[in-house]
Backbone and ligand atoms as CSV (ligand in chain L), in Angstrom:
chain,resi,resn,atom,element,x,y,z
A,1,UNK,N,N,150.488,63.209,220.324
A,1,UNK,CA,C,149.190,62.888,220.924
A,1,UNK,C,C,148.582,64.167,221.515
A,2,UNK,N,N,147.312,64.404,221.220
A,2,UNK,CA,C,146.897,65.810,221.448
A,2,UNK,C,C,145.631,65.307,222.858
A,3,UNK,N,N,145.980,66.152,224.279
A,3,UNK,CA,C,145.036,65.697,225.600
A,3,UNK,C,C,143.841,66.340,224.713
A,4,UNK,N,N,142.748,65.520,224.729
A,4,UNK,CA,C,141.541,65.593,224.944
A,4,UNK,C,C,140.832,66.306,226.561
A,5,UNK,N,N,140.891,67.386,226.659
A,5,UNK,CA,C,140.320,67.879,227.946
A,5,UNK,C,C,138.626,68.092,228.406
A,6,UNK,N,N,138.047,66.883,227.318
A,6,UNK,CA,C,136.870,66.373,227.867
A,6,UNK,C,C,136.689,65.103,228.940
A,7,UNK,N,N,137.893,64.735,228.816
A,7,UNK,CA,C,138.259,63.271,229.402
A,7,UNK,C,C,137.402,63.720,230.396
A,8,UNK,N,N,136.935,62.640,231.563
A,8,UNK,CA,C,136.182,62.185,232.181
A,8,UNK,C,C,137.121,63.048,233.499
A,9,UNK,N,N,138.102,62.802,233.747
A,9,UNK,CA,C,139.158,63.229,234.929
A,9,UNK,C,C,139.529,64.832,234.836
A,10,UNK,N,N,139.206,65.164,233.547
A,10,UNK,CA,C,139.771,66.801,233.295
A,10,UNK,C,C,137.851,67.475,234.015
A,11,UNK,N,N,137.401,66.902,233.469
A,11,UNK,CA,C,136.228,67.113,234.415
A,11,UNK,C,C,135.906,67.005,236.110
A,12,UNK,N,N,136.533,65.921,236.641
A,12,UNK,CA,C,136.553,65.924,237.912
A,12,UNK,C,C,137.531,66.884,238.055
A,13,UNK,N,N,138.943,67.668,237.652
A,13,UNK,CA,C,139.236,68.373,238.109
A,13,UNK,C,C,139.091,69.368,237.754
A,14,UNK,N,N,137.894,69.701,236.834
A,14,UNK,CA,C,137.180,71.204,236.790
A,14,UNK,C,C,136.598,71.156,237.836
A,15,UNK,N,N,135.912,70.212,238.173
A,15,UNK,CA,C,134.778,70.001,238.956
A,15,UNK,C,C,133.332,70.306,238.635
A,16,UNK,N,N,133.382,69.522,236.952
A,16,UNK,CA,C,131.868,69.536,236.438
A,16,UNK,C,C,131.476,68.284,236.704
A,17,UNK,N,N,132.074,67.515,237.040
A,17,UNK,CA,C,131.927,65.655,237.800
A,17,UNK,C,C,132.180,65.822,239.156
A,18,UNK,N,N,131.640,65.131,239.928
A,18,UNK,CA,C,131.910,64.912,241.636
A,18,UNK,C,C,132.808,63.428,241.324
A,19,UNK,N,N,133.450,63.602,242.615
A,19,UNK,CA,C,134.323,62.464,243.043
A,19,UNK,C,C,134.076,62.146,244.704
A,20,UNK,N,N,134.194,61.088,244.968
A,20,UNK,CA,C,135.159,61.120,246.186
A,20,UNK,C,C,136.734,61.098,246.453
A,21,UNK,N,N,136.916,62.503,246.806
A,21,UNK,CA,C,137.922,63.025,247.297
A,21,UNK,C,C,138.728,62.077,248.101
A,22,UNK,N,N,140.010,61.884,248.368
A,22,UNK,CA,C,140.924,61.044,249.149
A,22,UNK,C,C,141.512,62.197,249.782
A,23,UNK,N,N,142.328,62.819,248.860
A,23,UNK,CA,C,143.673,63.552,249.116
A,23,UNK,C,C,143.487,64.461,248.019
A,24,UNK,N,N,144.348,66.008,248.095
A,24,UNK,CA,C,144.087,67.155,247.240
A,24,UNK,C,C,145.086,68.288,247.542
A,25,UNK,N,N,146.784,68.365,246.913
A,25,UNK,CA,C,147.275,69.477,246.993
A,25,UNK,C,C,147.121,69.961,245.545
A,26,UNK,N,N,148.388,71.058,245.632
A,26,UNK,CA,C,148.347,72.050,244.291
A,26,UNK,C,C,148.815,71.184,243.127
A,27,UNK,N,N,149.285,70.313,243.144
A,27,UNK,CA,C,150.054,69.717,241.973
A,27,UNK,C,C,148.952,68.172,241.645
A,28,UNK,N,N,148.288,67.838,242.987
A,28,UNK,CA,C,147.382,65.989,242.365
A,28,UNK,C,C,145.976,66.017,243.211
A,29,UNK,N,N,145.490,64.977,242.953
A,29,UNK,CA,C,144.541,64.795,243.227
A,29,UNK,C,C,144.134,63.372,243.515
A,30,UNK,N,N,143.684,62.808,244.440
A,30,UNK,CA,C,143.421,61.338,245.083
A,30,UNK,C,C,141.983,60.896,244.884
A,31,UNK,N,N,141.075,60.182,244.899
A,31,UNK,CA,C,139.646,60.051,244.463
A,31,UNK,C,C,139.625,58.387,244.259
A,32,UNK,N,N,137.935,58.259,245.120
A,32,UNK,CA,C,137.517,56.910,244.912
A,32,UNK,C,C,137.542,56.236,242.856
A,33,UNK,N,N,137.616,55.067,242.832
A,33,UNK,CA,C,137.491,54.513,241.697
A,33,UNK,C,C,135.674,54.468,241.608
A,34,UNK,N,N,135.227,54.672,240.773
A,34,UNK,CA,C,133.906,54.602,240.577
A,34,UNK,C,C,133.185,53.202,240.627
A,35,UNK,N,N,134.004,52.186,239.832
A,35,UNK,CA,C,134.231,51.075,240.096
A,35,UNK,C,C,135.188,50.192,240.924
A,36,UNK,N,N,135.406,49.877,241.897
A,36,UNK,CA,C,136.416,49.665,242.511
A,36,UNK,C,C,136.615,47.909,242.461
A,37,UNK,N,N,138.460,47.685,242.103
A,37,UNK,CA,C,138.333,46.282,241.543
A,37,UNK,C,C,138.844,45.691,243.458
A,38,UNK,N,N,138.571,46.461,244.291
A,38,UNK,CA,C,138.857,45.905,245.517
A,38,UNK,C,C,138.743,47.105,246.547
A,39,UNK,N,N,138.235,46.837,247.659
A,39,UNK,CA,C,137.271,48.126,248.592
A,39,UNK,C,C,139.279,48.880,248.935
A,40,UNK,N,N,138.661,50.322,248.508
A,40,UNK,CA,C,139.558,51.236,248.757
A,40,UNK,C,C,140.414,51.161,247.607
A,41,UNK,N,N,140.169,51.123,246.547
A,41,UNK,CA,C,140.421,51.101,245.285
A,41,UNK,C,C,140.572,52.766,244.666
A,42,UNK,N,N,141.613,53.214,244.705
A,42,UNK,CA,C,142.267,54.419,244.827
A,42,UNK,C,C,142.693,55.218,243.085
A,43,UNK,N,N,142.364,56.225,243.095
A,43,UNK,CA,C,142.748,56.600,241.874
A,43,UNK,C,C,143.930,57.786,242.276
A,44,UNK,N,N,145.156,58.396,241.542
A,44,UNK,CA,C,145.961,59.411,241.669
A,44,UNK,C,C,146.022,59.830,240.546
A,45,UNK,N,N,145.733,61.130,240.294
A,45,UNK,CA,C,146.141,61.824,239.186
A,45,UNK,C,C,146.932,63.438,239.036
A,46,UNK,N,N,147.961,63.642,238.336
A,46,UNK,CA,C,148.260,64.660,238.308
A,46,UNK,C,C,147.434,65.892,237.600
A,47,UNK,N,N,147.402,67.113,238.246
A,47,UNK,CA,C,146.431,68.222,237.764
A,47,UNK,C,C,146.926,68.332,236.627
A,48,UNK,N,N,147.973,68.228,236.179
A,48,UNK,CA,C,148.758,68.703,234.792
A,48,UNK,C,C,147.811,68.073,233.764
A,49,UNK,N,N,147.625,68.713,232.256
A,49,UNK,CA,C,147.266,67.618,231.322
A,49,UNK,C,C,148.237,66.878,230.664
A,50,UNK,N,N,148.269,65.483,231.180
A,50,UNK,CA,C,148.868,64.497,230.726
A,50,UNK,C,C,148.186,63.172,230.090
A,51,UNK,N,N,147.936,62.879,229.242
A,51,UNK,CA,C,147.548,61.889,228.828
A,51,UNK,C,C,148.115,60.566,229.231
A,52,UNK,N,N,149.093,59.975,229.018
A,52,UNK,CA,C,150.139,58.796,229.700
A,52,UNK,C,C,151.049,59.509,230.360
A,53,UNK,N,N,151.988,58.496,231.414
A,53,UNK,CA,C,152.754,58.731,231.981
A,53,UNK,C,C,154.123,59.083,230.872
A,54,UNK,N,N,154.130,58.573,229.791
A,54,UNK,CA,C,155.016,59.575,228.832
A,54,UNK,C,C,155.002,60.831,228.798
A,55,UNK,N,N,154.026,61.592,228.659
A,55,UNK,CA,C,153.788,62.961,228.742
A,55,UNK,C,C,153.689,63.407,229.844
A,56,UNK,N,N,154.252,63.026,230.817
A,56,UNK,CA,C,154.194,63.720,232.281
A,56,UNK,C,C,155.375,64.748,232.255
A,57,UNK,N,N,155.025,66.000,232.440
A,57,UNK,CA,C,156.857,67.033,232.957
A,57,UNK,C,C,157.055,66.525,233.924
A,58,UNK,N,N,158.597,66.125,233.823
A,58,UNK,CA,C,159.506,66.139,234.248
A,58,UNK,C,C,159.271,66.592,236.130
A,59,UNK,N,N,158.761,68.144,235.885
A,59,UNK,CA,C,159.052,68.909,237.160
A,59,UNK,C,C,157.638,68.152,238.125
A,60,UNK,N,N,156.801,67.299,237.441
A,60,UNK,CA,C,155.169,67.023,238.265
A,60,UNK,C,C,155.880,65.618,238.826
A,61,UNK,N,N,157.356,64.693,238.338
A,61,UNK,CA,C,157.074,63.194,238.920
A,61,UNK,C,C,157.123,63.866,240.254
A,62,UNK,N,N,158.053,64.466,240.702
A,62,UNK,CA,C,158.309,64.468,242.670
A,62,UNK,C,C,156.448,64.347,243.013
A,63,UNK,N,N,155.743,65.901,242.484
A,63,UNK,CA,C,154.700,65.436,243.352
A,63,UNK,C,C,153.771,64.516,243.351
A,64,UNK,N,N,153.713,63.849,242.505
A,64,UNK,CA,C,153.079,62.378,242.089
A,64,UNK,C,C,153.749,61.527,242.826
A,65,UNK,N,N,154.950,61.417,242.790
A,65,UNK,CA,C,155.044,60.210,243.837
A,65,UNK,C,C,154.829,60.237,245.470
A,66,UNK,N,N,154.959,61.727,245.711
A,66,UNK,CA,C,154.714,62.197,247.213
A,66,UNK,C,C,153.197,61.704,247.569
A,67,UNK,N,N,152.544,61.802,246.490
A,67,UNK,CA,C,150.973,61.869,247.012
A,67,UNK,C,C,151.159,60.413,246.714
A,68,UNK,N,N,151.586,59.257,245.666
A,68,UNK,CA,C,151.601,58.167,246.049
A,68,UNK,C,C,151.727,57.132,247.034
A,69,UNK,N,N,152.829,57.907,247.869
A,69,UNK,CA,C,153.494,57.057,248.728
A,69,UNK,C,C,152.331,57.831,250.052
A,70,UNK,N,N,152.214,59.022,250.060
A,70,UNK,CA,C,151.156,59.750,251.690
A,70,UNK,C,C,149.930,58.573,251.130
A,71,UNK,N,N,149.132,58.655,249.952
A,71,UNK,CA,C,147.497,58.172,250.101
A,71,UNK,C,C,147.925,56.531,249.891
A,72,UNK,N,N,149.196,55.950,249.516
A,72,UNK,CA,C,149.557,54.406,249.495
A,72,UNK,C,C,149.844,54.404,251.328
A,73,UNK,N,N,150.130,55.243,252.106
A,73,UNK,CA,C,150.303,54.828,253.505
A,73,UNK,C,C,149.144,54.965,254.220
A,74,UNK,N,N,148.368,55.917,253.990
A,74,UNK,CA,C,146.575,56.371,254.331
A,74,UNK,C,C,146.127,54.813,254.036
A,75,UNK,N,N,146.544,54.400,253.151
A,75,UNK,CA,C,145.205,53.200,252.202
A,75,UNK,C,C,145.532,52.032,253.252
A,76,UNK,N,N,147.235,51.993,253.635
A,76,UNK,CA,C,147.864,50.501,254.503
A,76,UNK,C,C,147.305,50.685,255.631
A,77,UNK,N,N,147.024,51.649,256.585
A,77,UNK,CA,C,147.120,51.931,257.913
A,77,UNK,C,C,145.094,51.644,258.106
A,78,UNK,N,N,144.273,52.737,256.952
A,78,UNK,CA,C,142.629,52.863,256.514
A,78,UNK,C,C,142.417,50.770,256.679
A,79,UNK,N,N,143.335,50.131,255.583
A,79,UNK,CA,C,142.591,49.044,255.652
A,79,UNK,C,C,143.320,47.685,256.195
A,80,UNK,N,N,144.450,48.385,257.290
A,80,UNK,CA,C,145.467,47.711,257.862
A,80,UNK,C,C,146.170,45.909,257.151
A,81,UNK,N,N,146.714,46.626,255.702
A,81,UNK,CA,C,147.292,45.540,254.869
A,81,UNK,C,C,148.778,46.379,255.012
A,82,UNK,N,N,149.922,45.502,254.639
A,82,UNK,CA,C,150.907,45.629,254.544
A,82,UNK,C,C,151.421,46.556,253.352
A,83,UNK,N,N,150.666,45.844,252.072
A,83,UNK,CA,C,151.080,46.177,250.827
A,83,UNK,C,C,150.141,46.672,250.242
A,84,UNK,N,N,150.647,47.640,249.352
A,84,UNK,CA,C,149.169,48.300,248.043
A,84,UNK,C,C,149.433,47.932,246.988
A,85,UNK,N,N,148.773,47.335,245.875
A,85,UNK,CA,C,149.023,46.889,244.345
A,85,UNK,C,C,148.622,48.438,244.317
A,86,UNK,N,N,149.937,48.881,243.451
A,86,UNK,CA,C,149.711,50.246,242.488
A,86,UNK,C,C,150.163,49.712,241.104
A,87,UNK,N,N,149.290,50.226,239.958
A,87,UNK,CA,C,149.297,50.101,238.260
A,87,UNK,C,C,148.979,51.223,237.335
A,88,UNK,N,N,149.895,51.203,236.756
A,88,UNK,CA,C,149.481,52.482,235.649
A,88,UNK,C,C,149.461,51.808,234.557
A,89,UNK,N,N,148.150,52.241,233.769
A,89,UNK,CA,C,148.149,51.877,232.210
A,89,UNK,C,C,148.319,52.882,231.280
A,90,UNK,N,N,149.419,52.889,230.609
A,90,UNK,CA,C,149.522,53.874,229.997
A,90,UNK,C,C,149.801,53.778,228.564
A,91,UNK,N,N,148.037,54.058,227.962
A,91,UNK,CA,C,148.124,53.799,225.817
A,91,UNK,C,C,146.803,53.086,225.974
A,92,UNK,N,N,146.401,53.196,224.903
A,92,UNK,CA,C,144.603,52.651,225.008
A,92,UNK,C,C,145.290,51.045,224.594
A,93,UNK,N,N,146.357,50.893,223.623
A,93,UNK,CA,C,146.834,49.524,223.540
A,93,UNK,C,C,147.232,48.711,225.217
A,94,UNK,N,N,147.869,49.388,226.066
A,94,UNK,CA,C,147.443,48.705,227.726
A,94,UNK,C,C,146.428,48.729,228.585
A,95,UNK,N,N,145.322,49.031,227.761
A,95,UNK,CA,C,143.744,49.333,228.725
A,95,UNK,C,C,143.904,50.118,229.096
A,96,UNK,N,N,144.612,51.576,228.577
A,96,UNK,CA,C,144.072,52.752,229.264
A,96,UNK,C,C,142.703,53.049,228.513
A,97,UNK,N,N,141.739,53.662,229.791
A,97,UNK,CA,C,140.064,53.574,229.413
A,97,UNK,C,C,140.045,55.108,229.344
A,98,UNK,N,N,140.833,55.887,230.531
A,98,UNK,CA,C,140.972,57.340,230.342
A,98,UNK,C,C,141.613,57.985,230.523
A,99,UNK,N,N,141.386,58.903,229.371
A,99,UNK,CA,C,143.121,59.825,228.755
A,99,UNK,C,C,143.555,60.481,229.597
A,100,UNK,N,N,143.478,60.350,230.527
A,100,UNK,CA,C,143.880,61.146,231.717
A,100,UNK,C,C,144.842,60.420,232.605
A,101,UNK,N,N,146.262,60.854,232.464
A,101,UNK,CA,C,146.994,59.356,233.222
A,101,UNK,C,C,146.694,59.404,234.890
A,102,UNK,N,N,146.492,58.701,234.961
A,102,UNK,CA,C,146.189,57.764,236.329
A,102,UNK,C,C,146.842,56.667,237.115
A,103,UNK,N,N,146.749,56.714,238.039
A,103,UNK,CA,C,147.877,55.719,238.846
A,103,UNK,C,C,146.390,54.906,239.796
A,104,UNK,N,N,146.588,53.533,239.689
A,104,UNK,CA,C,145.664,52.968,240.934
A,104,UNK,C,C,146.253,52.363,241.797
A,105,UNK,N,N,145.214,52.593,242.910
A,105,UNK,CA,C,146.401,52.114,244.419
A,105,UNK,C,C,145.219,51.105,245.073
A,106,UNK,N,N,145.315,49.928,244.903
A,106,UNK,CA,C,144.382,48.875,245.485
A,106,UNK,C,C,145.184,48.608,246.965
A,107,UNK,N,N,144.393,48.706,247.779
A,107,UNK,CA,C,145.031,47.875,249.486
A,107,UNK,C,C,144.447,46.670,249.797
A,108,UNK,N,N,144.810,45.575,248.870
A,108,UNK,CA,C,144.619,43.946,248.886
A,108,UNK,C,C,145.544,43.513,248.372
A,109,UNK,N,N,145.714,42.001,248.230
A,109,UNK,CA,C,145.813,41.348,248.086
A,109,UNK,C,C,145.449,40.999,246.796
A,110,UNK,N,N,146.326,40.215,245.786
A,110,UNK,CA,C,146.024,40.009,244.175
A,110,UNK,C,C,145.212,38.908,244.256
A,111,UNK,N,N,145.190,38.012,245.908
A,111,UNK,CA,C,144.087,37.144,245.432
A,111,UNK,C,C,142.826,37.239,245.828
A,112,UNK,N,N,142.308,38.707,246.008
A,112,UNK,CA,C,141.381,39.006,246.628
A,112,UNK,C,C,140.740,39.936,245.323
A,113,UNK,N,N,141.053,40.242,244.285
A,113,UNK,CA,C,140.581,41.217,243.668
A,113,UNK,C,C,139.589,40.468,242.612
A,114,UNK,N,N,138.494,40.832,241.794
A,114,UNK,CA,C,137.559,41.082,241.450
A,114,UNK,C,C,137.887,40.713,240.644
A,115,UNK,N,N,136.954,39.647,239.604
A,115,UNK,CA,C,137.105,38.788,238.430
A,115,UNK,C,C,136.521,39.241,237.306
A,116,UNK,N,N,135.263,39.587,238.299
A,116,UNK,CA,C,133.945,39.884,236.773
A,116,UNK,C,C,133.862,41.029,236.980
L,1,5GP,P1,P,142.084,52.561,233.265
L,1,5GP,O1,O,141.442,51.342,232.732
L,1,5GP,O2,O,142.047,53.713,232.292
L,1,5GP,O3,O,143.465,52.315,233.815
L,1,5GP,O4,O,141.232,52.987,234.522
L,1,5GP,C1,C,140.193,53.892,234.501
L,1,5GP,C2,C,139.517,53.803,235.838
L,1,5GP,O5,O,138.674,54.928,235.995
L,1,5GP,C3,C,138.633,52.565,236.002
L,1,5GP,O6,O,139.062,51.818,237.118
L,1,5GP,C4,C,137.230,53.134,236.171
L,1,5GP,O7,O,136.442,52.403,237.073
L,1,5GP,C5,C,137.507,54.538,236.657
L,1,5GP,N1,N,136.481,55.502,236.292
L,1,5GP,C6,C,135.885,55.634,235.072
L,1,5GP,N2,N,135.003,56.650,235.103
L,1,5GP,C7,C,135.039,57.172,236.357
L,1,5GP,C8,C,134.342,58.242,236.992
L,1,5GP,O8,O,133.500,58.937,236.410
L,1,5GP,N3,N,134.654,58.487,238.288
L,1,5GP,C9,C,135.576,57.744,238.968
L,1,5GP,N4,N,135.798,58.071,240.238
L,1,5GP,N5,N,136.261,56.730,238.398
L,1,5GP,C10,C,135.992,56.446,237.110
């Protein structure tokens, strides 16, 4: 599978797209969902080009999950819920929409999230 580095996310981290920013070290990057399927609807992505979480090195999971678990405790405390639904889709066959792997971190409740 060859990254496409037009993707929509290789752009926010050129920074020819704006985001809202969450969180931002050397290795990821945190940012509002454009659409959000529930308020504080969280995107994580590693700077690396990775298309799915298959193609992630090896040496990037530690900092992916570090920034998971800091902007998944930001999101519990920001919208004082217990739990965060986090999901990765990874393959256009699981609704991945962009080639850019991504992790989402919702702070609700599954029976609170967005239908239509
Ligand atoms: P997927 O379906 O690939 O797992 O999720 C892609 C997510 O990216 C969707 O939730 C969608 O709303 C979000 N998204 C798509 N384009 C943009 C964009 O330009 N900016 C931001 N912040 N999010 C986007």
């Amino acid at each position: 599978m060859s990254y496409d580095n037009q993707n929509i996310f290789a752009k926010i981290l050129r920074e020819e797209l704006p985001c809202i920013k969450v969180y931002e070290d050397e290795h990821t990057l945190a940012f509002m969902d454009i659409m959000p399927q529930s308020e504080g609807h969280t995107l994580v992505i590693p700077k690396v080009a990775a298309e799915t979480l298959f193609e992630l090195p090896a040496s990037h999971y530690e900092a992916c999950f570090n920034t998971l678990k800091k902007v998944g405790n930001a999101l519990k405390k920001a919208f004082g819920t217990e739990g965060i639904m986090m999901f990765q889709l990874s393959g256009a066959d699981a609704g991945q929409t962009v080639p850019h792997l991504h992790f989402h971190l919702l702070p609700t409740s599954i029976h609170t999230l967005r239908t239509s």
